[in-house]
C-alpha positions in Angstrom: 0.0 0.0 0.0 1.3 3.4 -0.6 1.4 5.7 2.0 2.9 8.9 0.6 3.9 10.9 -2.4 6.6 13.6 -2.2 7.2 15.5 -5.3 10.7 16.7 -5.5 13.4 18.2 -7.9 10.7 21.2 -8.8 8.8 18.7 -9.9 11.2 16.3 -11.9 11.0 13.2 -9.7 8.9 11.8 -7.0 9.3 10.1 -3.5 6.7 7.2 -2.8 6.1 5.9 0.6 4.9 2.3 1.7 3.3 0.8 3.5 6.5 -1.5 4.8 9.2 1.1 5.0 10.3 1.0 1.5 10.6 4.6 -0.6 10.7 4.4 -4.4 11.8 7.1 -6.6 10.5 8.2 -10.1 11.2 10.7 -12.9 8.2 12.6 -13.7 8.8 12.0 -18.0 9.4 8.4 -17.4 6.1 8.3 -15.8 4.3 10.6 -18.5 5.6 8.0 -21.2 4.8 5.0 -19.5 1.1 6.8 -18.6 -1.8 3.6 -18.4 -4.6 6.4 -20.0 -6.2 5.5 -23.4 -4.9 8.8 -24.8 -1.5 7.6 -24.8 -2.2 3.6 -24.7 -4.4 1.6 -26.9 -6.9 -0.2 -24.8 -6.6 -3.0 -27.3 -3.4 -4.2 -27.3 -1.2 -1.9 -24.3 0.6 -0.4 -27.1 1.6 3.4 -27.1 -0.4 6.0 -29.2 2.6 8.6 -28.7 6.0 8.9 -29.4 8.7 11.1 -27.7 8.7 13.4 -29.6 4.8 14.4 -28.4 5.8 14.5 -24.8 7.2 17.9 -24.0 10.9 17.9 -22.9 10.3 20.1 -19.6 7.6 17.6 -18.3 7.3 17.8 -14.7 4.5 16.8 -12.0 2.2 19.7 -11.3 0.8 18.1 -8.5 0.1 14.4 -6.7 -2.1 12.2 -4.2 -2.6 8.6 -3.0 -6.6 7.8 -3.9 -7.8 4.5 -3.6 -4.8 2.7 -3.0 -2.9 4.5 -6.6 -0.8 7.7 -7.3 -2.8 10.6 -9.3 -0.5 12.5 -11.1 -0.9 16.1 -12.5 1.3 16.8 -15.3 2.4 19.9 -16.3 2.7 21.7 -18.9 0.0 19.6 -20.5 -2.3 19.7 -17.3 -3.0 16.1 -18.0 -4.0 13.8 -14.9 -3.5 10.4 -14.9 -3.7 7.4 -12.1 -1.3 4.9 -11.5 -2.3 1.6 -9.5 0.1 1.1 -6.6 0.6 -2.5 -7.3 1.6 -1.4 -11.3 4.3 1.1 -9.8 5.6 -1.3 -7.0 6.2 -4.2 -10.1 7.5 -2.0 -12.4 10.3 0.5 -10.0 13.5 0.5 -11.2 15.0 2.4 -8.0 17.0 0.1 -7.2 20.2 -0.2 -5.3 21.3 -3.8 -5.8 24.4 -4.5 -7.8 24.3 -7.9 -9.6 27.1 -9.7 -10.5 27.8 -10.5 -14.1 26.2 -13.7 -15.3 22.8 -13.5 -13.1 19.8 -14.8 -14.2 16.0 -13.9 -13.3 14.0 -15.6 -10.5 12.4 -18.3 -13.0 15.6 -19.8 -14.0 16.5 -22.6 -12.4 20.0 -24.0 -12.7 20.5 -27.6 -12.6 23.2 -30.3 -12.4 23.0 -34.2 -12.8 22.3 -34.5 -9.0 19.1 -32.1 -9.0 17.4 -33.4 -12.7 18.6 -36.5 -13.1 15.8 -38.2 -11.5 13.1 -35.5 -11.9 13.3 -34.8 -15.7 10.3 -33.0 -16.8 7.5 -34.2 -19.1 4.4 -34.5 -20.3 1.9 -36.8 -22.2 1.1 -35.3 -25.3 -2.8 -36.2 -25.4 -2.8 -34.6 -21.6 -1.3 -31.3 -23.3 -3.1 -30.8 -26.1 -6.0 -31.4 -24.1 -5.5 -29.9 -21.1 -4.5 -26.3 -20.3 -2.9 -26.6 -17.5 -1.0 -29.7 -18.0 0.2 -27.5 -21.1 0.6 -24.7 -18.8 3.1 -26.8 -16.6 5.1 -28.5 -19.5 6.0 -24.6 -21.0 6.9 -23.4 -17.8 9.8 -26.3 -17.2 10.9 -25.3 -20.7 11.4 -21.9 -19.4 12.8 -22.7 -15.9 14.7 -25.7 -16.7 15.6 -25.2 -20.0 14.5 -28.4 -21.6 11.6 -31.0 -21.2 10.7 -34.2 -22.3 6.9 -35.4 -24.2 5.2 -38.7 -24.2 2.8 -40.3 -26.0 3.1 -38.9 -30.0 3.0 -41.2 -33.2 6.1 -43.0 -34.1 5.8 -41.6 -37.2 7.4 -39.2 -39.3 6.1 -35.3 -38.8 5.1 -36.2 -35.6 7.6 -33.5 -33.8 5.5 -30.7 -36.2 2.6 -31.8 -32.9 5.2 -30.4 -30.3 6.0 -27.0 -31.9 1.8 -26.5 -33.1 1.3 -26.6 -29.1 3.0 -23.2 -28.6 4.1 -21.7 -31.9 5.7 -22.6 -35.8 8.7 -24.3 -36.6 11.5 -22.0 -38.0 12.3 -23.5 -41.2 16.2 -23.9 -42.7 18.6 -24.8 -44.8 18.0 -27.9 -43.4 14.2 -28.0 -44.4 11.6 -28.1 -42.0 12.7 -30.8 -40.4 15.6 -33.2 -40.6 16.5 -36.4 -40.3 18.6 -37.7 -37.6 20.0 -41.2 -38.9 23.1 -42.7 -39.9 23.7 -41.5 -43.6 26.6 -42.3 -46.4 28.8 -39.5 -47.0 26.4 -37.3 -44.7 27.0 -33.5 -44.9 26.5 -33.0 -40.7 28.1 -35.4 -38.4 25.0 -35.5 -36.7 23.6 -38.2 -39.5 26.5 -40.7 -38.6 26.4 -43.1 -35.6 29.5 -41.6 -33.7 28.8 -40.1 -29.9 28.0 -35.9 -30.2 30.0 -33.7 -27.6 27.6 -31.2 -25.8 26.8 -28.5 -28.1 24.2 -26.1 -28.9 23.0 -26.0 -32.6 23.5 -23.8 -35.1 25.9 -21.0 -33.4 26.9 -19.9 -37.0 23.3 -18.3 -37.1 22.5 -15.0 -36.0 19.6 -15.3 -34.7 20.2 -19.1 -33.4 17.2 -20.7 -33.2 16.3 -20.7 -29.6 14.4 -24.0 -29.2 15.0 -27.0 -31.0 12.9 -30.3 -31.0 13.9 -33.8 -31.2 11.6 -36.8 -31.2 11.8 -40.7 -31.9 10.2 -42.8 -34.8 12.5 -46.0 -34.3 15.4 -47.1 -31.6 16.2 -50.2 -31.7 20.5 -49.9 -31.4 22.4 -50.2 -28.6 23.5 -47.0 -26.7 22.7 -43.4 -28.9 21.3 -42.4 -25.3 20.4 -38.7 -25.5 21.6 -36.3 -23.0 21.5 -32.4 -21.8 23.7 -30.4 -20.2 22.6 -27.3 -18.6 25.0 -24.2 -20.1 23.7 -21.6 -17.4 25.4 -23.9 -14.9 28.3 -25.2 -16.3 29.1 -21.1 -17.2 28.6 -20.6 -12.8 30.8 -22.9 -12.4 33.6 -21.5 -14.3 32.8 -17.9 -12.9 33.4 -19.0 -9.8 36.6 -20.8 -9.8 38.0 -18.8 -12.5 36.1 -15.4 -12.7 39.0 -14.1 -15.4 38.1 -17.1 -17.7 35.0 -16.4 -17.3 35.6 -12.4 -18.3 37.1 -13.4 -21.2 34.3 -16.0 -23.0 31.9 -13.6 -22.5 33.5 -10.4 -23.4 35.6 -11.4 -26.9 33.4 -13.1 -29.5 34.1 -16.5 -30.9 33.2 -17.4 -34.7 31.4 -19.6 -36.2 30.7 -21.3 -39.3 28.7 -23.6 -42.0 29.8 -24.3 -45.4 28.3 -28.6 -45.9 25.9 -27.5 -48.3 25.9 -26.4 -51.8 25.2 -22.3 -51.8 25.0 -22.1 -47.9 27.4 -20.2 -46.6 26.7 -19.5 -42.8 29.1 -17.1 -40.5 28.3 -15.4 -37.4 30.4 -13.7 -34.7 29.4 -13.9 -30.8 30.7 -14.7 -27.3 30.5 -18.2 -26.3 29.1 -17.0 -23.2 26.4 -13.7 -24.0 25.9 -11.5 -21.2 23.1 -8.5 -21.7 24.2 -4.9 -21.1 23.3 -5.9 -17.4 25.3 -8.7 -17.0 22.3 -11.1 -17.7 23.5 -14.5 -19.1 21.7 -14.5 -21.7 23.0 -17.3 -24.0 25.5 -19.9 -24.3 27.1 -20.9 -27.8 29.2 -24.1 -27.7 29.8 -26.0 -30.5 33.4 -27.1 -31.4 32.3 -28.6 -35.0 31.4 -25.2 -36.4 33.8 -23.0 -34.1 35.7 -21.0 -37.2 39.3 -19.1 -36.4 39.1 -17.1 -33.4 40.7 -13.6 -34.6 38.8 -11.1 -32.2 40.7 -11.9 -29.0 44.2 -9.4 -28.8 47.1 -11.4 -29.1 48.0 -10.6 -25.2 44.8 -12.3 -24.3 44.8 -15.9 -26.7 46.5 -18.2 -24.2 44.4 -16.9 -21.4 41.4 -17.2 -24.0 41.8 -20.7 -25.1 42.7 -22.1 -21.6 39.0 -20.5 -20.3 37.9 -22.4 -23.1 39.1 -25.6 -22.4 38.4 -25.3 -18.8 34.7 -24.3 -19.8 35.1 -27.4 -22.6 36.3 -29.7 -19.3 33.3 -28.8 -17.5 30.7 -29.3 -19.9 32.0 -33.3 -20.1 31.9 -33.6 -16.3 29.4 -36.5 -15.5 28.2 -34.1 -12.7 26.3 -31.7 -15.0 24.9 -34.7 -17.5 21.3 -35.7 -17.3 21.1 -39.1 -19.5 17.9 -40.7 -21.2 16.8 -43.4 -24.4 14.4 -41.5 -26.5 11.7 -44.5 -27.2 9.4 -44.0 -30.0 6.9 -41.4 -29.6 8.9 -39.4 -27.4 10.4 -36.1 -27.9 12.2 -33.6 -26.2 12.9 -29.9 -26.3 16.0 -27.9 -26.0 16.5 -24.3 -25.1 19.1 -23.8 -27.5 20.3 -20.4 -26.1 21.1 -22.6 -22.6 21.2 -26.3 -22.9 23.7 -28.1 -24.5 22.4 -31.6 -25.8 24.7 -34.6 -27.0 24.4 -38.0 -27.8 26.2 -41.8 -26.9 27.5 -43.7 -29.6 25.7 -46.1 -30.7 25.9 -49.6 -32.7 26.0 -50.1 -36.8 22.8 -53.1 -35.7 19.2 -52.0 -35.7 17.8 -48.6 -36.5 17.7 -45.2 -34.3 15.4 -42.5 -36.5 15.0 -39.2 -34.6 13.9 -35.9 -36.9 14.8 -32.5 -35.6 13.2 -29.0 -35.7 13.8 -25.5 -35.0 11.4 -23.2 -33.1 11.0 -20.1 -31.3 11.4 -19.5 -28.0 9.4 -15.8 -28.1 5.7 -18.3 -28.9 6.7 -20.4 -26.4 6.4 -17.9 -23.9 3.6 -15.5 -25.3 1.5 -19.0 -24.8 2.6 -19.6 -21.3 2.0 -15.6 -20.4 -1.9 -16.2 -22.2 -2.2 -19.4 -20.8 -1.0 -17.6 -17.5 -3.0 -14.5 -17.7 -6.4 -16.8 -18.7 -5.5 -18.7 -15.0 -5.0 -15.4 -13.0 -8.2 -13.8 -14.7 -10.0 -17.2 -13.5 -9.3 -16.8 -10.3 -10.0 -13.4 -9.7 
């Protein structure tokens, strides 16, 4: 609840009181461009109906008063009023004196290791998801804590992982077609269609955009070994910040480079950090992926030895059993990836009998505007 308003700075900022001690400040045209009023927001959609450019430069609050539980602001020189709900303010204040150390990650991430997920890996039946909202509802939001999640219960049958990415959003379509087949090939053109065992990697780092989710499900798996297995990155990169906060420094602030040239007229190059932090020091995304990894030539010569020992530490940790979570794809199962955060890989696995996985790419931004509208339609339920 608030309790007070102060209006300060000749009318610049503002000083809110509340009810549990805490005192937030604002800028008086931060809060006339972020104003809730239909004049300035469509009711529709929440999107603005003004630009900067419309909101005079000396905007300051005339006047202000807790009603009702939410601030009424006077703005001048427009001598336009508009109310803000307390509870809007308090979830959007940005007067904040924490410092966070580089490589954080919101409250809904949840890092993991083998000892935490190995025996708790999520899923979902298909059927249940498609069916039921909540079950649905449940299923996204491990995608989005966790990073990766596992489905039961779709046709063994070719297309079938096209059911996964319909449940949320579209596939992103590539070089690589819709989808592709994950098989043991002659003369393949990825060594993902042979039978040998796959490091940890994320896929595709020689795209800019990556594709941020990929999907793999089962048709046939009948060889022995070719278990699947994830490795959460988010983890693996805390790990290394905190035994070697230089190496750490290092893959995240000089880009690696990365490349694709198996196809005829593809020619794919990008250049980012293995480790992405935001302007923040968010973690923000984890690129690993030694098959594709072109000549680093953005790191100054002072810094390479430095560089490349980070990155074999970093290299050392993603192999340690400790972060691996290990399971057989049977047919009909899938699982997804968040390809910005966890690594996936695959055991070697016998020349007898068949193992037939097809792959996809999707989109992480559908997968969580249907878990925020699946979200919203619960909260609006139970108010």
């Amino acid at each position: 609840m608030l309790t007070h308003a102060l209006i300060g700075d000749e009318g610049r900022t503002i000083e809110l009181g509340w009810q549990d001690g805490r005192r937030t400040r604002f800028h008086a045209i931060w809060l006339r461009d972020n104003a809730l009023d239909d004049k300035t927001r469509s009711a529709g959609n929440g999107q603005r109906l003004v630009t900067i450019l419309d909101i005079p430069a000396g905007t300051r609050i005339g006047a202000a008063s807790v009603k009702a539980g939410a601030l009424e602001i006077s703005f001048e020189p427009e001598g336009k009023t508009v109310s803000f709900p307390a509870q809007w303010l308090r979830a959007n204040a940005y007067d904040r004196d924490e410092t966070r150390q580089p490589g954080w990650t919101g409250d809904v991430i949840q890092r993991w290791t083998t000892a935490t997920m190995q025996n708790s890996v999520p899923r979902a039946s298909y059927p249940a998801a498609f069916h039921g909202r909540g079950v649905l509802r449940e299923w996204l939001s491990a995608v989005r804590t966790y990073g990766f999640a596992v489905m039961d219960g779709l046709p063994a049958e070719s297309g079938a992982l096209c059911k996964v990415s319909d449940l949320f959003g579209y596939i992103r379509e590539t070089n690589y077609g819709r989808w592709f087949e994950v098989r043991a090939e002659v003369n393949p053109n990825n060594l993902a269609y042979t039978n040998l065992g796959l490091q940890a990697h994320t896929d595709n780092p020689y795209r800019d955009p990556v594709p941020t989710l990929q999907i793999l499900s089962c048709i046939e798996n009948t060889v022995e070994g070719g278990e699947s297995s994830v490795v959460d990155g988010f983890a693996v990169a805390a790990a290394l910040q905190a035994e070697n906060p230089e190496g750490f420094r290092l893959l995240s602030s000089h880009a690696a480079r990365f490349e694709y040239a198996g196809s005829s007229g593809v020619r794919l190059q990008s250049k980012r950090p293995m480790i992405e932090l935001g302007p923040d020091g968010e973690l923000i995304c984890i690129r690993f992926n030694n098959r594709s990894l072109a000549p680093t030539v953005d790191v100054p010569f002072a810094d390479m030895d430095r560089y490349y020992a980070a990155y074999r530490r970093f290299a050392e940790l993603i192999e340690d059993p400790s972060f691996e979570v290990t399971f057989k794809l049977e047919p009909g199962q899938a699982f997804i990836v968040d390809n910005t955060r966890v690594m996936h890989a695959r055991k070697a696995f016998s020349g007898t009998g068949k193992r037939w996985l097809q792959g996809c790419y999707a989109d992480k931004d559908g997968l969580l505007s249907t878990l925020a509208a699946i979200e919203h339609g619960f909260k609006e339920a139970a108010e």
